[in-house]
Structures are given as C-alpha cells and as structure tokens.
C-alpha angles and dihedrals in degrees: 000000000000114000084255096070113084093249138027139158114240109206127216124177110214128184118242130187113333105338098327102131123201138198119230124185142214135202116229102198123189115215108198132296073192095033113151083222114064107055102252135350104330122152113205124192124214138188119200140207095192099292096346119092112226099182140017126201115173100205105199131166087105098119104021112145095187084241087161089064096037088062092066097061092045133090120235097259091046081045084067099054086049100038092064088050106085101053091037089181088055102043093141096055104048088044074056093057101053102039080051093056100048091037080064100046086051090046090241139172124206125213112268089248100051085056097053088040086052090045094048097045089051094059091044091057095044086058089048095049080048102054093050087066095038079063109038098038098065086038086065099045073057094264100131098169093074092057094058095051091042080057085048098053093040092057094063092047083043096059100047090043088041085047099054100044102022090235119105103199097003111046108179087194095133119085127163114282096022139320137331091250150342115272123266118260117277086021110126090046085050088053088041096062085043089062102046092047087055099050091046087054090050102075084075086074097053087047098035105030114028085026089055110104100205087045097054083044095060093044112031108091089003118117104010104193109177136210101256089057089052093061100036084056095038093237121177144180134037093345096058096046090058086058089060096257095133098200122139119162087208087077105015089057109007118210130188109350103336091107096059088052095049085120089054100033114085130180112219119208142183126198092205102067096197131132094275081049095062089038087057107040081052094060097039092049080055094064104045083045085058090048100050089047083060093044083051091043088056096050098052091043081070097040117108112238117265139123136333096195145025135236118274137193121248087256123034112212118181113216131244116287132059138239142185114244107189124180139189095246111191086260100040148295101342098191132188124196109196124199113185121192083192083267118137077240126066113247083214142004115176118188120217102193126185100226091059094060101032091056093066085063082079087072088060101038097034102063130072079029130113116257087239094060089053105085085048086052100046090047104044075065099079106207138150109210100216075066094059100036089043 
C-alpha cells in the first residue's frame, strides 16, 4: 500500500546468523488526516514496532489559507479581520500583533485607556483559549464531565466579550491607534462579575480533573519534552514553561500594560515537562489570567473618560522601513515582521505563529512511546491547526 492509505507495511531485510537473511517488518499507520483527536485536520505518520511507535512525522498544510500571502494585497485595517483567523481561540491576540506592529512603524501612541482595555481584553481571551484545552483534553483521555463545565465558564467570559465588539469568536475590535469603540455602559462591573464567576467554577478542575487517579496515570511521566528540545524547536508558551524554561514575553519584554502589572503577573513554571506538567502550568496560568483582568479592571475603574482611538487618515499608509511586533499569545510567541515599501498595503508581513513551532516537538516525544499514550501526548500539545497551517 502507498503511505496514503491508514495502514502499510513497511519491509527491511536484516542479516541473521552466517549468511541466513530475515525479513522484518514495520507498520506505517496514518493518523488522520480527520481524527477527532488532534484539533483540526492534522495527518500524523507513524511508524510501529508492534505497539511501540519508532518514528513520528506530522504531515500539515491541510488547512493552510496562504494568509501570509493574503496580507500583501490587503490594506492595514482588512490585515485585522485575517490576522485573528489562524488561531481562531485566540482571535484578540493575533488583531494585537499586527496594529502593534503598524502603530511602531507610524511612531504612534495610543490613549492610556485603549492600552489597559487591550490589556484586559488579552488576558480575557487567554483564559478563554485555555479553557478550551482544560475541557477537551480530559475529554480525550475519555473524561467527558470537564468539557461541559470549561463551556460553561466560557459562556460567562463570551457574553461580555460578544457584548463589547459585536463578534463572538472574531472580534475585530483592534484598529490602529486604539480600539473600534468605547465600551457600553455598565460594562466593566458586568465583566467584573464574569470574572469572578469564572475563577469560582475553576477549582473542579483541580478535584475532577488533577484529583482524578486514572487522569494523573495517564499524564504523569507521559510525553517528557525537555528543555534542550524547547529551545532547539523554538517552542513557547505554556508548553515550554512546564519544561522549566521560564520566558514570557509579558515580564522579559512588557507590552502594553504588563509592566505596570509585574507585582500581579506571574510565570508559572514545571521541571517535569510531561504531559501533567503542561495540564498544570494551563490552569495556573487561568487563574493569574483571571487576576491580571481584575488588576486591569481596578485601574480603569480610576481612569478619566477619553478616547479609545486616534484619528486616522482615509488611507493608512505605514512608512518605509520594517520591524518585528511579537506577543505572548495564550499558546506562545505570535510574532509579525513587517516590511513597508510606504504603500497602504505591507511589502511583506511574515507570521510567526506558536503552534507551528511547538507541533515538531511530536517527532521528539512520539517515538520510543506506546500508541496508547499517543492521543495523551497530541493533545498535551495544545495546538489549533489553522495556527500551524497559517
């Protein structure tokens, strides 16, 4: 069979005893590339030894929408609504990339309360992309109870976001040189309660999920991905932290209004770097997201009203020149290098997503492990495939 098809026998002639010769045989398994497990259309190619996987290959372009490409026949405000496409749980952080990237290249200062909304809404959205993985991951290890109270949760964090930009997954709420719009009236108590409600619905994670025997045996040891390999694939994010590589771009090179919050941010970090490691360092990181949205929450509360935006021309044009915007996405560095030729649209604008990275650690954890610990492993990884395709 071709290595298309879901299964095929891979044959290798080996010598034994004088002269005798053997064959030995190898299964070549397709996983996907329309697999339940693995968050979007991913093929994975495996090689077996009987149970025991011997090589690993993820195979993506699946889903690619050639969104690099797209971005140089658009215009900076059209760049926003595809920009928060290809990570599509973490729409809010990758608009942020680009208008920072742009607002450098003009020189431009935002109003002070454009900068702690932003901020706000980035940490909501981070708890968002998290619970989404607090609820599915248990619910492929065959836990189905977590997924229903991570919907739950989401729901309280999804009106108050869907309330203030009219979008409910893609918000389109960053323009250059501040936000769409002020917030509606009432608003910030409405998100406070939100909040609060959230962060009283996440200790059934710590007692259903981490307190759950069969879970923490199926984690705990699985997947080691040490901290050499994390920074030979350039992974970031939360999976990186669980391998002890304490970066996050939130304290080592503060953006909006992180450095104002170093007392409140914290980077949580694991030395095990197996798959409980990256469970744990997700549902940690909630909860200080939860904190820094109330931080955020205090400080506008104090803030004089003015304006969310600046005034911009008819036709934004970035000047000459180029620059490099990276931001702590809620799955790792998202990253935008901008080249301007002075045109209303970029030269270049190249996307330097996490998932992309943080998948080609699979070719290092997958093999020498058993084809049961597999799914544990995949999905311990925390991806979105539109984030690795781009």
């Amino acid at each position: 069979m071709a290595d298309s098809d879901p299964m095929s026998i891979r044959e290798t002639t080996v010598g034994i005893g004088a002269g005798a010769e053997q064959t030995a045989t190898d299964m070549v398994l397709n996983i996907g590339p329309q697999h339940p497990s693995t968050h979007g259309v991913l093929r994975l190619k495996l090689v077996l030894d009987g149970e025991r996987i011997v090589e690993a290959e993820p195979v993506i372009g699946y889903m690619h929408r050639g969104a690099e490409k797209l971005f140089e026949a658009r215009d900076y405000r059209q760049i926003i609504m595809l920009a928060n496409r290809h990570d599509w749980l973490s729409a809010f952080a990758n608009e942020l990339g680009v208008v920072l990237a742009v607002e450098r290249m003009l020189g431009m200062e935002v109003p002070e309360r454009a900068v702690w909304v932003r901020t706000l809404l980035a940490e909501l959205n981070r708890v968002l992309n998290h619970l989404m993985f607090l609820g599915s991951y248990p619910l492929e290890l065959g836990g189905i109870t977590p997924v229903f109270h991570a919907f739950t949760s989401r729901e309280e964090l999804q009106h108050v976001l869907e309330e203030a930009s009219g979008g409910r997954m893609h918000y389109m709420f960053n323009r250059v040189g501040g936000l769409k719009e002020d917030l509606p009236a009432g608003w910030l108590g409405r998100v406070r309660t939100a909040v609060a409600t959230v962060r009283a619905q996440l200790p059934v994670f710590e007692d259903l999920v981490l307190g759950n025997e069969i879970f923490r045996a199926r984690t705990a040891g699985v997947g080691v991905l040490s901290a050499e390999h994390v920074k030979a694939y350039g992974i970031s994010g939360p999976i990186a932290r669980a391998s002890g590589v304490d970066f996050d771009l939130r304290r080592d090179e503060p953006y909006l209004a992180y450095g104002e919050l170093r007392d409140v941010l914290t980077v949580v970090t694991r030395e095990e770097g197996d798959c409980l490691a990256r469970f744990e360092v997700l549902l940690e990181q909630t909860v200080n997201a939860l904190d820094l949205a109330d931080a955020c929450l205090d400080r506008l509360a104090g803030l004089p009203a003015g304006p969310v935006n600046l005034r911009l021309p008819k036709v934004l044009k970035a000047p000459e020149g180029e620059t490099y915007a990276w931001t702590e996405n809620p799955l790792g560095i998202n990253g935008y290098y901008l080249v301007s030729r002075g045109d209303k649209t970029p030269w270049r604008l190249k996307l330097r997503s996490a998932s992309f990275n943080n998948i080609q650690a699979l070719t290092e954890l997958l093999p020498g492990t058993l084809v049961a610990d597999m799914v544990a492993i995949l999905g311990s990884m925390f991806f979105v495939v539109g984030d690795i395709d781009k």
